[in-house]
MIFI-728015 format. One record per residue: residue number from 0; residue in one letter; y, z negated, x of N, C-alpha, C in turn. Coordinates in pm, whole numbers, plus 50000, padded with zeros to 5 digits. Layout:
! MIFI-728015
<rec NUM,A,<Y,Z,X>,<Y,Z,X>,<Y,Z,X>>
...
//
This chain:
! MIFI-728015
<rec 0,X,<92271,26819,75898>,<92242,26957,75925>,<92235,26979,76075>>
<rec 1,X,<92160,27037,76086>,<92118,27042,76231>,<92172,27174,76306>>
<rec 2,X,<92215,27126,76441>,<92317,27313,76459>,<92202,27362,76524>>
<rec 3,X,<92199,27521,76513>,<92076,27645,76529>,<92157,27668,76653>>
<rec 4,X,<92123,27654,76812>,<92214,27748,76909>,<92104,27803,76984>>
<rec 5,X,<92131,27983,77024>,<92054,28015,77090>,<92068,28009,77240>>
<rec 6,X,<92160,27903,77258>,<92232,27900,77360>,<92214,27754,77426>>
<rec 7,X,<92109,27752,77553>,<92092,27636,77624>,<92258,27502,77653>>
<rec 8,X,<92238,27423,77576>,<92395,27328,77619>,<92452,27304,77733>>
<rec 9,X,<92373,27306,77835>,<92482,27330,77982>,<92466,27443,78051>>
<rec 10,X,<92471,27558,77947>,<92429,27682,78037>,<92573,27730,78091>>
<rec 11,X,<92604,27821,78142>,<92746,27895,78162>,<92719,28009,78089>>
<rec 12,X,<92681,28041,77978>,<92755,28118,77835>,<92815,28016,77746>>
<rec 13,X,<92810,27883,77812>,<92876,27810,77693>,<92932,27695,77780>>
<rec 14,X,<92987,27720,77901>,<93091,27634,77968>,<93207,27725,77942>>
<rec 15,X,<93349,27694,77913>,<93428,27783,77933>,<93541,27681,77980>>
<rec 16,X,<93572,27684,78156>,<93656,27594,78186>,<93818,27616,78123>>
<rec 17,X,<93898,27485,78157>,<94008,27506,78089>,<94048,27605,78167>>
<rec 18,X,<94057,27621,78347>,<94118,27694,78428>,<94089,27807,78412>>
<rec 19,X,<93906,27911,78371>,<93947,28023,78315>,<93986,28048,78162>>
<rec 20,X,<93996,27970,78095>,<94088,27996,77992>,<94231,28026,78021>>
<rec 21,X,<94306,27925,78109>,<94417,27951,78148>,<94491,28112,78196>>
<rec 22,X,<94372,28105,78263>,<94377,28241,78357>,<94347,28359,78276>>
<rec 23,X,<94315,28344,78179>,<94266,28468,78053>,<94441,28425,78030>>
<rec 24,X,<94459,28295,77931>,<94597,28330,77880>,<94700,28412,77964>>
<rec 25,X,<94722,28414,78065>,<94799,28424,78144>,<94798,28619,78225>>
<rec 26,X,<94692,28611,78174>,<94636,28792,78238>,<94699,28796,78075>>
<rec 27,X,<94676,28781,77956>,<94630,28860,77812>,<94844,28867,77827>>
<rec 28,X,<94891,28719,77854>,<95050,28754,77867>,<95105,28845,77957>>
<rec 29,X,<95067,28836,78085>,<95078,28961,78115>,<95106,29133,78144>>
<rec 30,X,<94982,29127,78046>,<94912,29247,78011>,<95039,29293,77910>>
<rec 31,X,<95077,29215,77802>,<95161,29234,77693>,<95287,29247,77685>>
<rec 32,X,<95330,29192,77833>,<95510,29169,77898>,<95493,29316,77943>>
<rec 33,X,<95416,29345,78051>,<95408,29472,78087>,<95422,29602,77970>>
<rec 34,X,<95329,29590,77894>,<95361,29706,77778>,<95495,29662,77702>>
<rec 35,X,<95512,29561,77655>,<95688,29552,77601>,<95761,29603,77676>>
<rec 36,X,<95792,29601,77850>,<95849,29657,77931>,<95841,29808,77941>>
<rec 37,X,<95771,29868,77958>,<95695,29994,77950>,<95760,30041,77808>>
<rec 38,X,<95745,30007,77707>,<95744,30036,77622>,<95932,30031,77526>>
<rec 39,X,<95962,29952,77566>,<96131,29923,77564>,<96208,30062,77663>>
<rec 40,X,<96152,30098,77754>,<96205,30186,77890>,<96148,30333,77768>>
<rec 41,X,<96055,30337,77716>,<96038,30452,77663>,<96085,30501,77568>>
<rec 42,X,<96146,30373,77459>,<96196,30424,77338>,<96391,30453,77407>>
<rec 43,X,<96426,30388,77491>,<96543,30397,77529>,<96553,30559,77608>>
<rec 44,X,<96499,30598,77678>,<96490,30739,77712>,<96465,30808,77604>>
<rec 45,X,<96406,30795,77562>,<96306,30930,77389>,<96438,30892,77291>>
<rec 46,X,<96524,30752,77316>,<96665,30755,77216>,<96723,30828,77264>>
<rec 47,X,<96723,30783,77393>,<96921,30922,77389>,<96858,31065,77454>>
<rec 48,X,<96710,31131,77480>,<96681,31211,77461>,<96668,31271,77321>>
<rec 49,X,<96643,31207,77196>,<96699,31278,77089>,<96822,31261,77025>>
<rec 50,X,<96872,31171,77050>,<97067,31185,77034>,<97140,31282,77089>>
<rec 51,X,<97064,31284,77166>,<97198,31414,77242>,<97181,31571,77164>>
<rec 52,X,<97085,31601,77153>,<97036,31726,77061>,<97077,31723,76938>>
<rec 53,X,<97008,31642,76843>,<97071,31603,76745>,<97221,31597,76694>>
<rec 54,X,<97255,31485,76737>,<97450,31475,76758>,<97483,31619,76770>>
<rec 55,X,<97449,31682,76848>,<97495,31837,76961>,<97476,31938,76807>>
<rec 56,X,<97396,31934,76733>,<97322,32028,76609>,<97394,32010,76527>>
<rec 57,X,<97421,31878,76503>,<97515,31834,76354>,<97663,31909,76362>>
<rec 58,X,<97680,31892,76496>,<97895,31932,76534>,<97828,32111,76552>>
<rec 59,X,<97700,32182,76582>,<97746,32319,76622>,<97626,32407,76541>>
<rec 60,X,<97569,32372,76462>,<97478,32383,76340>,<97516,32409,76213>>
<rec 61,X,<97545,32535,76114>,<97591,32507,75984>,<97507,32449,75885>>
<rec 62,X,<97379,32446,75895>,<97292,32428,75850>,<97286,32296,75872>>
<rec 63,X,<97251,32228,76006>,<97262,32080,76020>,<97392,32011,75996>>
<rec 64,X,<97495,32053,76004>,<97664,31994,75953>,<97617,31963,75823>>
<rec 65,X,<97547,32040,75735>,<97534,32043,75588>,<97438,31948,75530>>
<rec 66,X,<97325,31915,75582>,<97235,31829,75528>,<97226,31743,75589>>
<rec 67,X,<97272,31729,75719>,<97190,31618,75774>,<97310,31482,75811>>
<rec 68,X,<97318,31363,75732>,<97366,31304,75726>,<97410,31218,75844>>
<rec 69,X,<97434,31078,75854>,<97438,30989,75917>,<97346,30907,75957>>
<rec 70,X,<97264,30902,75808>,<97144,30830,75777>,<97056,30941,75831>>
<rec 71,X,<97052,31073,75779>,<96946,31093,75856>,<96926,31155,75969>>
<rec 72,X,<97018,31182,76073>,<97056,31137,76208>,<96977,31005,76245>>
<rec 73,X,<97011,30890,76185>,<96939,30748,76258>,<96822,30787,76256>>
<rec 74,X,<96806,30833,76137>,<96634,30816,76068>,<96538,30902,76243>>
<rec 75,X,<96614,30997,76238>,<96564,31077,76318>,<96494,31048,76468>>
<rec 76,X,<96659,30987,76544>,<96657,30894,76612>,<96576,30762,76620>>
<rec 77,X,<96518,30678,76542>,<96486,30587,76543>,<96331,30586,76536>>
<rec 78,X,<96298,30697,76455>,<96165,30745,76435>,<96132,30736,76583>>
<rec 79,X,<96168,30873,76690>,<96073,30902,76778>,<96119,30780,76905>>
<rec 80,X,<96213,30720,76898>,<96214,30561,76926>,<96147,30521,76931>>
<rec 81,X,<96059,30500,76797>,<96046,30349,76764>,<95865,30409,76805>>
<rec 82,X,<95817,30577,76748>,<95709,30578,76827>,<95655,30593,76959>>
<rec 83,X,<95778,30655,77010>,<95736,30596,77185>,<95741,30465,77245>>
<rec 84,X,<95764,30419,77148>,<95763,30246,77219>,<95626,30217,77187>>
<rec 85,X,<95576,30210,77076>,<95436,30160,77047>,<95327,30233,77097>>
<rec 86,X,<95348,30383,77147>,<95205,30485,77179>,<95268,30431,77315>>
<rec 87,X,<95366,30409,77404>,<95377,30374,77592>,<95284,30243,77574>>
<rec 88,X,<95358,30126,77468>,<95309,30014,77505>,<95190,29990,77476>>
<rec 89,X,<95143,30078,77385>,<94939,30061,77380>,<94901,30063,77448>>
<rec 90,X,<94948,30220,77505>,<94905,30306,77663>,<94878,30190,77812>>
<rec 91,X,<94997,30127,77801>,<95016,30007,77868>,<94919,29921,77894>>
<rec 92,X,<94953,29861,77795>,<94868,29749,77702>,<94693,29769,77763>>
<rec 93,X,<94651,29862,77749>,<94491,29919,77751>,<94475,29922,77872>>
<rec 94,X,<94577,30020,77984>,<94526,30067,78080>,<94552,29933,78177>>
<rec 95,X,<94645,29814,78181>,<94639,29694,78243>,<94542,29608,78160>>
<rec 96,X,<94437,29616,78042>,<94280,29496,78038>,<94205,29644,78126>>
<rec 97,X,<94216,29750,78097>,<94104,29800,78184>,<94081,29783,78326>>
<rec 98,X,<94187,29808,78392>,<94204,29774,78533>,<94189,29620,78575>>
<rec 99,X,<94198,29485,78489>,<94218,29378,78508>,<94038,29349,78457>>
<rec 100,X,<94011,29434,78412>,<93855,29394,78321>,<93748,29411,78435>>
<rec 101,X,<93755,29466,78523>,<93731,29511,78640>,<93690,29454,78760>>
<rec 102,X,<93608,29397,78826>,<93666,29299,78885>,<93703,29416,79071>>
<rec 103,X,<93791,29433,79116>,<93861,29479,79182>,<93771,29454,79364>>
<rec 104,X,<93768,29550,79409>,<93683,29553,79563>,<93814,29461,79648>>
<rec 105,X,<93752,29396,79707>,<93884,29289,79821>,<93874,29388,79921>>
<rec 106,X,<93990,29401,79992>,<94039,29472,80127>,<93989,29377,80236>>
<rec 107,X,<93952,29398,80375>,<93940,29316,80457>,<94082,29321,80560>>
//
């Protein structure tokens, strides 16, 4: 079987050195440490920004003393946690390939 390429064999759409491969791995890690970082810093603020309210509602709330458990205290907590970690670190995530996608003006 014969391979169909529309693609000349020593062209550069179809060299891909190991060194920019490397250099892709290494931007794409990066890119991804940065939003875990970013993104760890956000759910830890947005935690004990809703703990403190919360906790504060349950002890001076009759209404919250009454329903709202232990469990769903965490639940609460953990929720807007766990989504500010993933909407920072997208945020992240996107806005370091856009800026890196780029190729950047040199200073003299």
């Amino acid at each position: 079987m014969a391979k169909i390429n529309n693609v000349a064999p020593h062209s550069p759409l179809e060299r891909s050195t190991l060194a920019s491969l490397d250099h892709k791995l290494a931007m794409a890690k990066r890119c991804s440490h940065e939003g875990v970082m970013a993104g760890a810093k956000a759910a830890i603020a947005a935690g004990v920004a809703t703990a403190i309210p919360t906790l504060a509602s349950v002890r001076m709330l009759p209404w919250a003393k009454a329903n709202l458990n232990h469990t769903a205290q965490a639940l609460i907590i953990s929720t807007v946690a766990g989504a500010a970690y993933f909407i920072v670190a997208d945020k992240t995530v996107l806005a370091t390939a856009r800026k890196n996608s780029f190729k950047q003006p040199t200073n003299p």
